[in-house]
C-alpha positions as CSV (number, residue, x, y, z in Angstrom):
1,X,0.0,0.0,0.0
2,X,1.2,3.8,-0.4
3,X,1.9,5.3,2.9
4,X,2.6,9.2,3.4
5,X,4.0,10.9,6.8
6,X,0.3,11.4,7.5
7,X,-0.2,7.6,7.0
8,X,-1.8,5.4,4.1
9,X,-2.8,7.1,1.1
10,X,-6.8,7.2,0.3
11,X,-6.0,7.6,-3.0
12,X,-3.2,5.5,-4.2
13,X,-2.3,5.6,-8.4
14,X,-2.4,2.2,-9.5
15,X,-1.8,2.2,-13.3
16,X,-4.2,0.5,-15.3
17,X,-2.6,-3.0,-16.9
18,X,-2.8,-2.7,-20.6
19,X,-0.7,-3.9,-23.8
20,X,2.1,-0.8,-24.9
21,X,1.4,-1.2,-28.1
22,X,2.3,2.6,-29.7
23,X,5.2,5.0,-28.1
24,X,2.3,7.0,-26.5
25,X,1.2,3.8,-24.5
26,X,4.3,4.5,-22.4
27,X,4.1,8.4,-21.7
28,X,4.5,8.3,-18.0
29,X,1.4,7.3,-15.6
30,X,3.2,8.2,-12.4
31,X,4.3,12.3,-12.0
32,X,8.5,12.5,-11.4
33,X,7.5,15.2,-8.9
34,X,4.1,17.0,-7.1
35,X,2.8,17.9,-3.7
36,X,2.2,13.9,-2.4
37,X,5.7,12.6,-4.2
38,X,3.5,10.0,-5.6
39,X,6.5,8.7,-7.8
40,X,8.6,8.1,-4.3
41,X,6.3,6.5,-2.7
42,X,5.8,3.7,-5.2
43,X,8.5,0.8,-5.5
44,X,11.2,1.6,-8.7
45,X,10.9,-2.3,-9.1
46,X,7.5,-1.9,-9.9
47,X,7.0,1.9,-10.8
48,X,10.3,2.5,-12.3
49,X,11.0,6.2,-13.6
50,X,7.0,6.8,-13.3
51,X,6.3,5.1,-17.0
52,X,4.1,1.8,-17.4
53,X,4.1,-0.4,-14.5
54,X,6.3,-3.7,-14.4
55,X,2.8,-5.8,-14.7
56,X,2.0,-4.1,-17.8
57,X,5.7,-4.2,-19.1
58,X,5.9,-8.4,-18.6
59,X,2.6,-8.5,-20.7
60,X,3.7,-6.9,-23.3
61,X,7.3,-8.5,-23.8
62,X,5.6,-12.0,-23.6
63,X,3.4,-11.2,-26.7
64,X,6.5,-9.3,-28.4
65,X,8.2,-12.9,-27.7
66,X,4.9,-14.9,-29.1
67,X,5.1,-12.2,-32.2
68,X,8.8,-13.5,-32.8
69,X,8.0,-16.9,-33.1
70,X,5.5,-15.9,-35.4
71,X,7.4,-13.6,-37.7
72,X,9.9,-16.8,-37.5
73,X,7.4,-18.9,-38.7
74,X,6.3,-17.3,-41.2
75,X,9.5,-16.5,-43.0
76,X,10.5,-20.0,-42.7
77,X,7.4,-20.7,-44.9
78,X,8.1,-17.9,-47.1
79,X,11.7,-19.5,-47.9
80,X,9.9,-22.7,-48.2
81,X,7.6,-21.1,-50.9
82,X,10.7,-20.0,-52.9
83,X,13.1,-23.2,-52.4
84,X,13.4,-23.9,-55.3
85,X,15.8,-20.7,-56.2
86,X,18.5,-22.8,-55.0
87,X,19.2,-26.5,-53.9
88,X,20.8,-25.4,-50.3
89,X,17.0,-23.6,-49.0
90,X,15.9,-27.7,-49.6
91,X,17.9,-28.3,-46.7
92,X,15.3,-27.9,-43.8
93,X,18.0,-26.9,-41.1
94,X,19.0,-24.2,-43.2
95,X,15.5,-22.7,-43.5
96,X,15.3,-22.3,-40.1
97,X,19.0,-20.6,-39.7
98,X,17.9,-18.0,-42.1
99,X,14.4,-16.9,-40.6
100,X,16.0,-16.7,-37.2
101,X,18.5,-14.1,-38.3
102,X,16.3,-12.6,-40.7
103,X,13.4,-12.7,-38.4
104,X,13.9,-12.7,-35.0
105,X,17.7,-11.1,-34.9
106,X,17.6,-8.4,-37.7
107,X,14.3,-7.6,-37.5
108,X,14.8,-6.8,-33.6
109,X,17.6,-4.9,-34.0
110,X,16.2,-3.2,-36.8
111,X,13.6,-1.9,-34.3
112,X,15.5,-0.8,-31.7
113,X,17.8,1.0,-34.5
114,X,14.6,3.2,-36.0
115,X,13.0,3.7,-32.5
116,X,16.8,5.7,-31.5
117,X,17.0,7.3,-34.8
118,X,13.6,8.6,-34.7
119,X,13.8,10.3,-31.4
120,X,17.7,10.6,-31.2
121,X,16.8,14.7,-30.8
122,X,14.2,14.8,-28.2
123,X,16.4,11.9,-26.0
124,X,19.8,12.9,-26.3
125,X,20.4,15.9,-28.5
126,X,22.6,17.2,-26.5
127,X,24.7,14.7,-26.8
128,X,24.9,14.8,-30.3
129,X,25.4,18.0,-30.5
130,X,28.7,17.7,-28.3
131,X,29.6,14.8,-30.3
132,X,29.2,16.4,-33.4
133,X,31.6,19.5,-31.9
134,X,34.5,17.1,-31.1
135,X,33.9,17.9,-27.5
136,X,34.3,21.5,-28.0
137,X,30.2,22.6,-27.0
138,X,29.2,22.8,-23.1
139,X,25.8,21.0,-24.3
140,X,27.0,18.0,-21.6
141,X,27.5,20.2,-18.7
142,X,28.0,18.7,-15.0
143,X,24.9,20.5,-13.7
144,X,22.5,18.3,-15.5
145,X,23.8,14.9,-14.8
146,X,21.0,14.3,-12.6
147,X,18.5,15.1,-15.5
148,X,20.4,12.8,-17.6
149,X,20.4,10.2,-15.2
150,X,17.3,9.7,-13.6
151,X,14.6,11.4,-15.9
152,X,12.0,8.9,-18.0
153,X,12.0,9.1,-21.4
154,X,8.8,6.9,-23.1
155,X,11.0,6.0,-26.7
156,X,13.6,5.0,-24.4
157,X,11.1,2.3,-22.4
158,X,9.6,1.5,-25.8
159,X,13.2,0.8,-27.1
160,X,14.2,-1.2,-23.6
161,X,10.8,-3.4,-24.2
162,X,11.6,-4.5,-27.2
163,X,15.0,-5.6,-26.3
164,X,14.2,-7.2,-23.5
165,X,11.9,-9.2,-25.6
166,X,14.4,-10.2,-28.3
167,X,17.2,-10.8,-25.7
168,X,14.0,-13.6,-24.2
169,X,13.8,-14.9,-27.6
170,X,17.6,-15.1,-28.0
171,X,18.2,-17.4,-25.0
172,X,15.6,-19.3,-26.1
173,X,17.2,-19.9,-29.4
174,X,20.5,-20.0,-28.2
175,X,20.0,-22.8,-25.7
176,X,18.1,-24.7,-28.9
177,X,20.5,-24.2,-31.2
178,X,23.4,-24.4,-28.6
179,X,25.8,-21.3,-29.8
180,X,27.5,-21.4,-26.6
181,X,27.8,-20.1,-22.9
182,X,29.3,-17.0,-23.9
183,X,26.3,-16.3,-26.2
184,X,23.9,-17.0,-22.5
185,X,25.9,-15.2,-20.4
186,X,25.7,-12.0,-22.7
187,X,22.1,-12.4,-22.9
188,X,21.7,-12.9,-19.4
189,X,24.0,-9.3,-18.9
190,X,22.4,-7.6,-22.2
191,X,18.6,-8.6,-20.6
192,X,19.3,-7.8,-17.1
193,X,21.1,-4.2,-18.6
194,X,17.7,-3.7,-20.6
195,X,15.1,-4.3,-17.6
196,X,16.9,-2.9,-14.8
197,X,16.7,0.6,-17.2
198,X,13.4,0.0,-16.8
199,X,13.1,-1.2,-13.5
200,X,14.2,0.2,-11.0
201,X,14.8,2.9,-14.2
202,X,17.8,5.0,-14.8
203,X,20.6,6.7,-17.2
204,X,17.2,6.7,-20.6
205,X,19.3,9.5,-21.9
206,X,22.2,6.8,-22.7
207,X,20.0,3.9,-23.4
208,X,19.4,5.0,-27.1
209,X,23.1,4.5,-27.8
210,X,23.5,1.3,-26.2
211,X,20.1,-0.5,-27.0
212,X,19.7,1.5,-30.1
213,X,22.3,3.2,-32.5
214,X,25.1,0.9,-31.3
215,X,23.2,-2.2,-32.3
216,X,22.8,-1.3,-35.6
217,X,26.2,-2.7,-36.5
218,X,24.9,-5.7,-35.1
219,X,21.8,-6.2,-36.7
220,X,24.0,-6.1,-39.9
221,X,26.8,-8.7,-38.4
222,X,23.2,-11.2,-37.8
223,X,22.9,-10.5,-41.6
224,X,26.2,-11.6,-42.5
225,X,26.1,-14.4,-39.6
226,X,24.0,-16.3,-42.5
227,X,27.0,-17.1,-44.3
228,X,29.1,-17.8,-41.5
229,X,30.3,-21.6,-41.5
230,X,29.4,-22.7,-37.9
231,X,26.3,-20.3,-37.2
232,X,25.0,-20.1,-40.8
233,X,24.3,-21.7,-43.7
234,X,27.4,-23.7,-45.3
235,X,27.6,-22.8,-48.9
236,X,25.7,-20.1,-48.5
237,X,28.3,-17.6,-49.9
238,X,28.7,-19.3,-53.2
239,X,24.9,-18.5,-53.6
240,X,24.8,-15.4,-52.9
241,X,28.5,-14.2,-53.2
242,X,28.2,-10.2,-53.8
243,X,25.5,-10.3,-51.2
244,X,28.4,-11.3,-48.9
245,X,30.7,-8.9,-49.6
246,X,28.6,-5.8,-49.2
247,X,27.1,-6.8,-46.1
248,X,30.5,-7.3,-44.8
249,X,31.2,-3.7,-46.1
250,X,28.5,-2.3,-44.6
251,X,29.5,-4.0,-41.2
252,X,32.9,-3.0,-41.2
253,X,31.9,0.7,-41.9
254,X,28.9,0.6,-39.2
255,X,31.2,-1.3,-36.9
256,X,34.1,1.4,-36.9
257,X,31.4,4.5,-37.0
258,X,29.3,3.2,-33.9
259,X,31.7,0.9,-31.7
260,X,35.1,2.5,-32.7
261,X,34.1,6.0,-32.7
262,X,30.8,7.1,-31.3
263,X,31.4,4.4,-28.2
264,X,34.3,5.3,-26.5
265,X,32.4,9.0,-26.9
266,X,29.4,7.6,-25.6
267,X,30.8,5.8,-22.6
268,X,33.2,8.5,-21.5
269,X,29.9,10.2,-20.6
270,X,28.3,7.8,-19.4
271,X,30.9,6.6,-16.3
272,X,31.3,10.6,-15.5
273,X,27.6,10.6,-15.1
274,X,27.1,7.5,-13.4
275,X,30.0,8.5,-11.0
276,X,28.5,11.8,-10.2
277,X,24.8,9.9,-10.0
278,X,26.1,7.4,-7.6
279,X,27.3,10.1,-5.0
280,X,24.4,12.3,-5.5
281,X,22.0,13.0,-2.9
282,X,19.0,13.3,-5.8
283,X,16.0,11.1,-4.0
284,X,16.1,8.8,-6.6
285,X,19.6,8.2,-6.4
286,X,19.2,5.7,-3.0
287,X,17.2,3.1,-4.9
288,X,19.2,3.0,-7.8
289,X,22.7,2.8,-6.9
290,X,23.2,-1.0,-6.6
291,X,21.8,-1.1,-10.4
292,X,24.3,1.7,-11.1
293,X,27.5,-0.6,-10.1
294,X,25.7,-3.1,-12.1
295,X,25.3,-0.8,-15.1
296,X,28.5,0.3,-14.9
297,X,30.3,-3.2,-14.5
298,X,28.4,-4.5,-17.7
299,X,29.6,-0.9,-19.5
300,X,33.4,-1.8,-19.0
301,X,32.9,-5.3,-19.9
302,X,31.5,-4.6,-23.6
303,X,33.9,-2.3,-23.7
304,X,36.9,-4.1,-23.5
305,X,35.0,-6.9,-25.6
306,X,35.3,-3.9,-28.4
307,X,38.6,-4.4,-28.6
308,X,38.6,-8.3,-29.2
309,X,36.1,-7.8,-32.5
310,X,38.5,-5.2,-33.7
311,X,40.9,-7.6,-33.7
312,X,38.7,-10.4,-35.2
313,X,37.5,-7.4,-38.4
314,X,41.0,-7.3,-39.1
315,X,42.0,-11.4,-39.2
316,X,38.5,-12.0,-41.3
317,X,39.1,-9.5,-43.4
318,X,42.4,-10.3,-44.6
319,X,41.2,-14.2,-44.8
320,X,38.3,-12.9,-47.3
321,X,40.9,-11.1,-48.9
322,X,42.7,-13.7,-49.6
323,X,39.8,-15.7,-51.1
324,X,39.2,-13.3,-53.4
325,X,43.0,-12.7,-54.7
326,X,43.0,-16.2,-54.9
């Protein structure tokens, strides 16, 4: 129950449980501030930032997830339809290696991507703006960390649904198909990221980047993953050999402009901000702290994974090199 100083509210906000199906749907239901404090009286692990409630939120990323599996589906049946372009779609293991990246990975991705681009202004301009200065504009000044960390943004929540959902999907798939533990444990890390933003709910200024703009570079990699020997279709490349090579162009040039350039940006912001957040005597700040650590732990791990996939660029792209010299 919500309790004042006075005692028990008579009139406590209880959002109503419905499906966030439009960016509107999550305009915030809880006020950040008034006369009653209404948002810190609720529980951030149910309330968050003041947007949807946590009920709501687990409704609609189960029928995102049943969506998936149908968008899966029904690609697989599409490729069925045209199998007969080429001997390898016979194959039925292969079908279903190409409707999960087309489907369920790059059409995820694909999502978050256009839900960052489209409100990349209203989010985090400011941050573009200082980015697009090389530094040299006060648009990131100290004095508003606070507003960057703890205020709700509803694209932001959209965004953080929807990836939540895919990452729910992706174990799934991952377990079935059995990629590997790494591939679980960054799930586990990526979905855990995701909701926490949500609930308890914090830093939606950065969450654009991270859920959004830096994963298109990786909705392009699942598209390339279909020719990839152990994750993709074998032969695949012989089929479809120019396809290949401009999708590895466009990863490589997506790659370098969002992980190479715009992250290490990005996430020099982000730890100043999270530093200043996690001393800050902002009421919101008490409830959210543990998540910050958290937050900032999984920040400096991806991070330093950065470097590893550089490294990986370079030794694939002088092996495909080689092919075609050859």
């Amino acid at each position: 129950n919500e309790t004042t100083m006075c005692g028990p509210s008579q009139n406590p906000i209880k959002p109503p449980l419905r499906l966030l199906l439009t960016q509107e749907s999550f305009n915030a239901t809880l006020p950040a501030k008034d006369d009653s404090n209404k948002l810190l009286q609720h529980s951030p692990y149910r309330y968050g930032l003041g947007g949807p409630d946590s009920i709501s939120t687990m409704l609609t990323v189960s029928i995102k997830v049943l969506l998936l599996f149908t968008l899966e589906h029904i690609v697989r049946l599409i490729i069925q339809k045209f199998s007969h372009v080429d001997p390898i779609l016979h194959v039925e293991r292969n079908r279903h290696i190409l409707a999960r990246h087309l489907a369920v990975d790059f059409g995820s991705l694909a999502i978050c991507g256009f839900i960052a681009v489209k409100n990349r202004h209203t989010v985090c301009g400011e941050l573009i703006t200082h980015m697009k200065s090389w530094g040299k504009s006060d648009s990131m000044s100290d004095e508003e960390t606070e507003r960057r960390v703890f205020t709700y943004h509803p694209a932001s929540q959209q965004m953080m649904v929807w990836f939540f959902a895919y990452q729910v999907k992706n174990m799934y798939d991952t377990i079935y198909w059995n990629d590997g533990i790494e591939f679980v444990i960054h799930h586990i890390f990526a979905g855990a990221a995701a909701w926490g933003g949500m609930f308890p709910g914090c830093c939606h200024f950065y969450a654009l980047f991270y859920f959004g703009f830096s994963e298109l570079s990786t909705a392009i990699l699942c598209l390339l993953a279909n020719f990839d020997d152990q994750f993709g279709v074998v032969g695949l490349e012989k089929v479809f050999p120019k396809t290949k090579i401009v999708l590895g162009a466009l990863f490589v040039t997506s790659f370098i402009v969002c992980r190479c350039i715009m992250w290490p940006f990005v996430t020099h912001h982000f730890f100043k901000d999270t530093k200043k957040a996690l001393a800050s005597t902002h009421p919101l700040a008490a409830s959210r702290r543990n998540f910050l650590h958290l937050l900032r732990f999984c920040c400096f791990g991806l991070s330093l994974i950065q470097f590893f996939f550089v490294a990986m660029i370079i030794q694939t792209g002088k092996e495909e090199l080689a092919k075609l010299m050859s």
